[in-house]
C-alpha positions as CSV (number, residue, x, y, z in Angstrom):
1,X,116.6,131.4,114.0
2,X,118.0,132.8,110.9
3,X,121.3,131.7,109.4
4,X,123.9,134.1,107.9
5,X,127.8,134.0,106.9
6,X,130.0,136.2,108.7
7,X,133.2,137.7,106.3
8,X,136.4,139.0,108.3
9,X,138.2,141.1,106.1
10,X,141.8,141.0,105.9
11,X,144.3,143.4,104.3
12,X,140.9,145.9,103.5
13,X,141.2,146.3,106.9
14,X,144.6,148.7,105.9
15,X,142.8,150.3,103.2
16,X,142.5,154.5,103.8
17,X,140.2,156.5,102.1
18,X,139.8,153.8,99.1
19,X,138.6,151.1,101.6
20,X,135.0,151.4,100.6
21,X,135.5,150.7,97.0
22,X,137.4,147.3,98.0
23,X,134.7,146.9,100.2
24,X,132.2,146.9,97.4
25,X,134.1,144.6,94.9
26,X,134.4,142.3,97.5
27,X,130.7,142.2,98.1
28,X,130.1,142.4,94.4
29,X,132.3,139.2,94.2
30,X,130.5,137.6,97.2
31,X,127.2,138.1,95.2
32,X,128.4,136.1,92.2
33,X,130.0,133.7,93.7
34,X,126.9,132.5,95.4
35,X,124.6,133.4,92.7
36,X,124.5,129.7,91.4
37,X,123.5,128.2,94.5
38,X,120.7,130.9,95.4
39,X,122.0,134.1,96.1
40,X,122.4,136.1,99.1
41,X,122.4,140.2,100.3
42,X,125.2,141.6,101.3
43,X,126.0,144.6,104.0
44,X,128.2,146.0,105.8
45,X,128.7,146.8,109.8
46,X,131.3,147.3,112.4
47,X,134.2,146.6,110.3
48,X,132.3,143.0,109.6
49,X,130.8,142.5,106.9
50,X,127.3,140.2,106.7
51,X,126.1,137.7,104.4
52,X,122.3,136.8,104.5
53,X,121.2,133.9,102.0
54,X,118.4,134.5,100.0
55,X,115.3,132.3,99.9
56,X,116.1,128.6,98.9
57,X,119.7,129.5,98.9
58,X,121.9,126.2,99.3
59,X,123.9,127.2,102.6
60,X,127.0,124.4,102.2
61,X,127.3,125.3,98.4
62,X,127.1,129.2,99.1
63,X,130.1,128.7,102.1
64,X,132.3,126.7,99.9
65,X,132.1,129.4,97.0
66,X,132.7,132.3,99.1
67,X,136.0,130.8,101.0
68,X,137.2,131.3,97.4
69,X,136.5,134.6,97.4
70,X,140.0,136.6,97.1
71,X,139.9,139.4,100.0
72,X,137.9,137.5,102.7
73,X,140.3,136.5,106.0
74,X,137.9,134.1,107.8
75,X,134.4,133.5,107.2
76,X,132.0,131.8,109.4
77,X,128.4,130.1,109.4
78,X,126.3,131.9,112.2
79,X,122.7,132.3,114.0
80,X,121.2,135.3,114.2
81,X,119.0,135.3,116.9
82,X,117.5,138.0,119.7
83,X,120.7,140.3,121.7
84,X,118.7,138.9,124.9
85,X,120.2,136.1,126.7
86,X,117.0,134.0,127.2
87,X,117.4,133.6,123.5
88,X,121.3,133.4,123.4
89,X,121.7,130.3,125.7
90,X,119.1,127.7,124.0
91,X,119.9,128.6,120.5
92,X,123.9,127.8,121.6
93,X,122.7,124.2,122.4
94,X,120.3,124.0,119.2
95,X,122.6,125.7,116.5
96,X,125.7,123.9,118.0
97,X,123.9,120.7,118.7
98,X,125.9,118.8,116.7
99,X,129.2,120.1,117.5
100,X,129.0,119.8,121.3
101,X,127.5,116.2,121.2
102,X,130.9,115.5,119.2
103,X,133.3,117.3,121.0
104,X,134.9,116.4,124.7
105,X,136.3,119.7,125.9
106,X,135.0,123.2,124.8
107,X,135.4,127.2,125.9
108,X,132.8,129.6,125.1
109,X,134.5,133.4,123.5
110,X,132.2,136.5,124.0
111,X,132.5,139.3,121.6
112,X,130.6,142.5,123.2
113,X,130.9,144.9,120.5
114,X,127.5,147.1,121.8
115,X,128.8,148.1,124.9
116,X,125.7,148.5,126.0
117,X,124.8,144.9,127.0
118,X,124.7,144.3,130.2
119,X,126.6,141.0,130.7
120,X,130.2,142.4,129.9
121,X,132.3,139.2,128.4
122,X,133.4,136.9,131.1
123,X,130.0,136.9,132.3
124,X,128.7,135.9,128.8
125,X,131.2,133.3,128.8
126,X,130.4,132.3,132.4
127,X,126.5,131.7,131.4
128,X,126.9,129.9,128.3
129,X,129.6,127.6,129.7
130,X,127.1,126.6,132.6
131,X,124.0,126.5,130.3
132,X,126.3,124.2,128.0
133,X,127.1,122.0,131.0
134,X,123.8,121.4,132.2
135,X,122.8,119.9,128.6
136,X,126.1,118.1,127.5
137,X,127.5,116.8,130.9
138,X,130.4,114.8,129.0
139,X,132.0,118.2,128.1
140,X,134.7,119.8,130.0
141,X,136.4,123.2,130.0
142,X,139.4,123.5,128.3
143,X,140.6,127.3,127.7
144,X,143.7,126.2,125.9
145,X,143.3,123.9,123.8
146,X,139.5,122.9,122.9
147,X,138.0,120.5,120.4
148,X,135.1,122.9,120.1
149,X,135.2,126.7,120.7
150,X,131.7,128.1,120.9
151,X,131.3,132.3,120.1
152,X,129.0,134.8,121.1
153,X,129.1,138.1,119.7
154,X,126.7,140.8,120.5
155,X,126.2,143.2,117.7
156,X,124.0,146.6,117.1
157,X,121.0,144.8,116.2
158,X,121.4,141.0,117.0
159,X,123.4,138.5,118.3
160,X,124.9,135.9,116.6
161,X,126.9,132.4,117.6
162,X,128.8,130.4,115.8
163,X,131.7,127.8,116.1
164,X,135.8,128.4,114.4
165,X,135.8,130.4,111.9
166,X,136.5,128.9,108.1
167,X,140.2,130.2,106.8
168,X,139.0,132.5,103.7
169,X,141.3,133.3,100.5
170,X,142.7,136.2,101.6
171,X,144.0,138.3,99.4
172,X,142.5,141.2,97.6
173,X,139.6,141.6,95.6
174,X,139.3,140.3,92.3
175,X,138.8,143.5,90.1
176,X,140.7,146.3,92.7
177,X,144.1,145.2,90.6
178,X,143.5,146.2,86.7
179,X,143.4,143.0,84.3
180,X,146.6,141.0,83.7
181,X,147.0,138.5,80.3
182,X,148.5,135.3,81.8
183,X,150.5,133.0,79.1
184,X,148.8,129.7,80.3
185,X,150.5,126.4,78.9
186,X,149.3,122.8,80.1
187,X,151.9,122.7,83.5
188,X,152.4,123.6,86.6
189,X,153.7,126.8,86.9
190,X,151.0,129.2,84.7
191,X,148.1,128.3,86.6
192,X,149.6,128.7,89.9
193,X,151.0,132.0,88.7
194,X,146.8,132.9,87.5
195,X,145.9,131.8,90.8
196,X,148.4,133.9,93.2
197,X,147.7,137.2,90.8
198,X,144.5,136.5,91.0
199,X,144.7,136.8,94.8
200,X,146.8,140.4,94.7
201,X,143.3,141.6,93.1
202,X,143.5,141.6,89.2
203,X,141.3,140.3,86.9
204,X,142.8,137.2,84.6
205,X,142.7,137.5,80.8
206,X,144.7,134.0,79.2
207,X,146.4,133.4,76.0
208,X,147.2,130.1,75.2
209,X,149.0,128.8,72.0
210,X,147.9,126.1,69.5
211,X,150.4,124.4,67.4
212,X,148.0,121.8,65.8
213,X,148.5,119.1,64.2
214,X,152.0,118.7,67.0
215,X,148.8,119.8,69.6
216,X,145.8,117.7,70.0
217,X,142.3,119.6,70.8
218,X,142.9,117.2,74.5
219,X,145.6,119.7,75.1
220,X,143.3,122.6,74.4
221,X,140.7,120.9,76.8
222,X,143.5,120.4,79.5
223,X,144.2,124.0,79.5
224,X,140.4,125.0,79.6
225,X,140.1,122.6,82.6
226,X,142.5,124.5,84.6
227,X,141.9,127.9,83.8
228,X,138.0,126.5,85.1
229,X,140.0,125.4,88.6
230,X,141.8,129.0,88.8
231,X,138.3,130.5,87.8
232,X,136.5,129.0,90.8
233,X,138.8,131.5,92.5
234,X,139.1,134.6,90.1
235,X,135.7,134.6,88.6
236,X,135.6,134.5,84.9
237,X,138.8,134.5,82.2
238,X,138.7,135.1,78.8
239,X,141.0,132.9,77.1
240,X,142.5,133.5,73.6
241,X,143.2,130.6,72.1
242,X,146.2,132.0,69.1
243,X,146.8,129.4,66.0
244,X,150.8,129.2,66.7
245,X,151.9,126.5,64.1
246,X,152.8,129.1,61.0
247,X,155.4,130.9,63.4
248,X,156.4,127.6,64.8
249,X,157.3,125.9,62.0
250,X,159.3,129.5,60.5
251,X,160.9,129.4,63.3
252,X,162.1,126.1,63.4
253,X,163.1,126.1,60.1
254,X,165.4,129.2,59.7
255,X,166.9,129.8,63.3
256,X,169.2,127.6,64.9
257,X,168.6,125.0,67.0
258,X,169.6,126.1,70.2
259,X,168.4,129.1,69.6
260,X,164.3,127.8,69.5
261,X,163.0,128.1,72.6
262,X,163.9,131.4,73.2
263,X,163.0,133.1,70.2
264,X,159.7,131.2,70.2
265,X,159.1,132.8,73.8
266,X,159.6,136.1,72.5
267,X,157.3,135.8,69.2
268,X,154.9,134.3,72.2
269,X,155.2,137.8,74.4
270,X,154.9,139.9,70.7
271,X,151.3,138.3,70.2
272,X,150.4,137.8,73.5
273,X,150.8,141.6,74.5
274,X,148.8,142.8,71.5
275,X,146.0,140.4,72.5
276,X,146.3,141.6,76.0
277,X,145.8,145.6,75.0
278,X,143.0,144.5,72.9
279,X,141.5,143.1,76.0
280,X,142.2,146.1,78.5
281,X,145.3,144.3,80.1
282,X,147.8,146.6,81.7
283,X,150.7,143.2,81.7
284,X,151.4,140.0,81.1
285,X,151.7,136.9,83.4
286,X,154.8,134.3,83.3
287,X,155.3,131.1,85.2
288,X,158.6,131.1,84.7
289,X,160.9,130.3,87.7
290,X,164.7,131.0,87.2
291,X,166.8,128.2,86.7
292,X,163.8,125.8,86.4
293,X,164.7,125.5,82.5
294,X,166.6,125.8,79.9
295,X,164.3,128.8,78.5
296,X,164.4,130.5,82.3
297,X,168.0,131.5,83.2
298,X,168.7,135.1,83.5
299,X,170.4,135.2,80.3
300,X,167.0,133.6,78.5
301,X,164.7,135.9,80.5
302,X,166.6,138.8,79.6
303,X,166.2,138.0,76.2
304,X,162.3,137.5,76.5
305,X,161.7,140.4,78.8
306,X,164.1,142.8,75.4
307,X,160.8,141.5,73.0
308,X,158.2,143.0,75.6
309,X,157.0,146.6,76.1
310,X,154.0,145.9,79.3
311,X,155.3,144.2,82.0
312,X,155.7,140.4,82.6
313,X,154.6,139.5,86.2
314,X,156.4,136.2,87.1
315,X,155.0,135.7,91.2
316,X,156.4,132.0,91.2
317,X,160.3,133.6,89.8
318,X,162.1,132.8,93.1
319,X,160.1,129.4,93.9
320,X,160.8,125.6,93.9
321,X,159.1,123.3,92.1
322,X,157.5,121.9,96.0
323,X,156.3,124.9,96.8
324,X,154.4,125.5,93.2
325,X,153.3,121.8,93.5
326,X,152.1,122.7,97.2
327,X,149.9,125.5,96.0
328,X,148.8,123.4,93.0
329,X,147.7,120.8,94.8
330,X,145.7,123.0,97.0
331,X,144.1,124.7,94.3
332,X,143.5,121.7,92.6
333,X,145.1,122.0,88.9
334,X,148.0,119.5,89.7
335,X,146.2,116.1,88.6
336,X,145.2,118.2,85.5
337,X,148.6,119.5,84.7
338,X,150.5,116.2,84.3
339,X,148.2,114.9,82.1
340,X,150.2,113.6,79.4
341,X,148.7,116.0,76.7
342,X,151.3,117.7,74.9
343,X,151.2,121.7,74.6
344,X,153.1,123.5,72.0
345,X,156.1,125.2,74.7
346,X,157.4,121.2,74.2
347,X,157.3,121.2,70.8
348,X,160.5,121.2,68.2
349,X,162.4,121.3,72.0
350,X,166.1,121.7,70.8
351,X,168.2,118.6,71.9
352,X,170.9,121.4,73.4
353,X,169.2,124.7,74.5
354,X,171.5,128.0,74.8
355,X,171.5,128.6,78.9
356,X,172.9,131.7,78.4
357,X,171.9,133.1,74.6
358,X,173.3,136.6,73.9
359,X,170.3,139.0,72.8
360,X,172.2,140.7,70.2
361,X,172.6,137.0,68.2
362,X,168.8,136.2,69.4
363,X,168.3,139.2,67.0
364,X,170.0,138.6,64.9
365,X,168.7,135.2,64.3
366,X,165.2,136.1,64.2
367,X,166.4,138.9,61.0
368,X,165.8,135.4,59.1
369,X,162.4,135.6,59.8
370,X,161.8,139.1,58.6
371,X,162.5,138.6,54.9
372,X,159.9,138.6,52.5
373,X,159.5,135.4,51.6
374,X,159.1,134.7,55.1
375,X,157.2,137.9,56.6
376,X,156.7,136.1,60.1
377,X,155.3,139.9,60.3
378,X,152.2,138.8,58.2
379,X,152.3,135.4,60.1
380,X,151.2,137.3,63.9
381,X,148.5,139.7,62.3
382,X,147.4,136.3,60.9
383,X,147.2,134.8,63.9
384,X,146.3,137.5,66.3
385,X,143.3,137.8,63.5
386,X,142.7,134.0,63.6
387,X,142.9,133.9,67.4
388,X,139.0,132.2,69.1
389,X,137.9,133.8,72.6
390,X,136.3,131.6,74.7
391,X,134.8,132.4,78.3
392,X,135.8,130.3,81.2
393,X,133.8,129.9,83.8
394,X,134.2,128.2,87.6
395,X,133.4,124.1,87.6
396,X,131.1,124.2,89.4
């Protein structure tokens, strides 16, 4: 019997007349996801859609790739066998060997999409369950609450069986959203906020800032390390690594104190939207939740959003620290954030931080920065200039 993966599509499903093109992205994305292990064709039928592994394909490795696949509801490993049921009822008990021998109660769900079949469900259900029986007599029935559920479904061509589906990304498909710039430092919050954009369908650009010597290459590694995490669910980033120190050091030494963090945020946004138009980015991405910092009251985020002219997506704005953790954890950046590897948002960190600076005095603050001997002007084509792409790619 041949293998395949079975893709349930979830908000696609509520596409209108644009639903094929998701539809293609999403196989498109499929594809490359499982092109290290193999490969594998992908087509479409009866609002399913239907992965076949290519010769010498790594099954396991293909499955766990494609659950990461932003756009796919459920996903499940299946045999593809004859829509007879002399062939239905043996390749249950061999495909699902495994699972029955393990399992103590069961129920068998039909799926009749080809009307034309002659069992109708129940009676699909009725002849599995007693083929089942008569080769694993420790089973029982249990409709409500099973350890195993075994499913039939009989398609156009084929039938095919298989056990609970996997739980897929969900989501949309990477590519059907544009291209966002996220601003990714060495915590928490940015590569949760790559991750959950990445799941509303855009493609992930990064800027990070390096303030070296106060920033050690480790940092720089940390950051790669978790944009490869987010990448394992958004395909590939392009990360722009800017040379930060120059402005850094202006700033510190001509603005006041408690004024640092927020104008460095803004010079941040200035450089980090130019980079993001160079690379075809229609806005920026933020980590910022309100009230988490000094740098992300209302007041300080007003100030920020005055220096930008794209928008400044911020999905994790209304969340706690637990739930950000939660999601890190899950996506597995968290161990990699709190690595003690300092990034340059903690450097020259003023002792008492405005809470609620006043834009117009931001301003005029930063007018220090514009004279000639300064020219922090000169200092961002410099480093926009200076700035190294690298490609990230999934860990795999």
């Amino acid at each position: 019997m041949n293998e395949i993966i079975l893709i349930k599509n979830g908000e696609l499903a509520l596409k209108g007349l644009n639903r094929r093109s998701f539809e293609e992205t999403l196989a498109r994305n499929i594809q490359k996801a499982a092109a290290p292990f193999g490969g594998v064709k992908v087509w479409r039928s009866q609002s399913t859609m239907f992965v076949t592994p290519l010769e010498g394909t790594d099954i396991e490795e293909a499955v766990e790739a494609i659950s990461k696949v932003f756009g796919i509801a459920a996903l499940s490993r299946a045999a593809e066998v004859p829509k007879e049921m002399d062939a239905i009822l043996p390749a249950v008990c061999e495909y699902l060997a495994e699972e029955l021998s393990d399992a103590k109660t069961f129920k068998v769900n039909a799926k009749r999409a080809d009307k034309k079949f002659p069992l109708k469900s129940p009676e699909i259900c009725a002849a599995a369950g007693e083929f089942i029986l008569e080769r694993f007599p420790h089973l029982t029935v249990d409709v409500h609450e099973p350890d195993l559920t075994v499913t039939v479904e009989i398609r156009d061509t084929s039938a095919y069986i298989h056990k609970q589906p996997i739980k897929g990304a969900g989501g949309l498909p990477v590519g059907t959203g544009g291209r966002a710039c996220v601003m990714i430092s060495g915590g928490i919050d940015s590569p949760v906020a790559s991750w959950m954009m990445a799941k509303r369908g855009l493609e992930l650009s990064a800027v990070n800032f390096a303030s070296p010597p106060y920033t050690s290459l480790r940092a720089e590694e940390k950051v790669k390390d978790l944009l490869r995490k987010v990448a394992e669910w958004s395909g590939e980033i392009r990360l722009h690594i800017v040379p930060f120190t120059e402005i850094q050091e202006a700033i510190r030494d001509y603005c006041p104190e408690d004024m640092l963090t927020v104008i460095m945020r803004r010079y941040m946004i200035k450089i980090a939207q130019i980079i993001a138009r160079k690379d075809g980015a229609l806005a920026l991405i933020s980590g910022e939740s309100v009230g988490q910092v000094a740098s992300q009251t209302l007041r300080a985020l007003e100030c920020t959003d005055a220096a930008a002219d794209m928008p400044i997506l911020r999905p994790v704005i209304g969340m706690d620290k637990e739930e950000i953790v939660t999601i890190a954890r899950r996506i597995d950046t968290f161990d990699i954030s709190i690595l003690p590897f300092e990034d340059c948002c903690t450097v020259f960190t003023p002792k008492h931080p405005k809470t609620k600076p006043i834009l117009e005095k931001i301003m005029q603050a930063e007018k220090a920065l514009e004279s000639d001997e300064i020219n922090v002007a000169a200092m961002m084509e410099k480093a926009v200039r200076d700035t190294m792409l690298v490609i990230i790619t999934p860990e795999r």
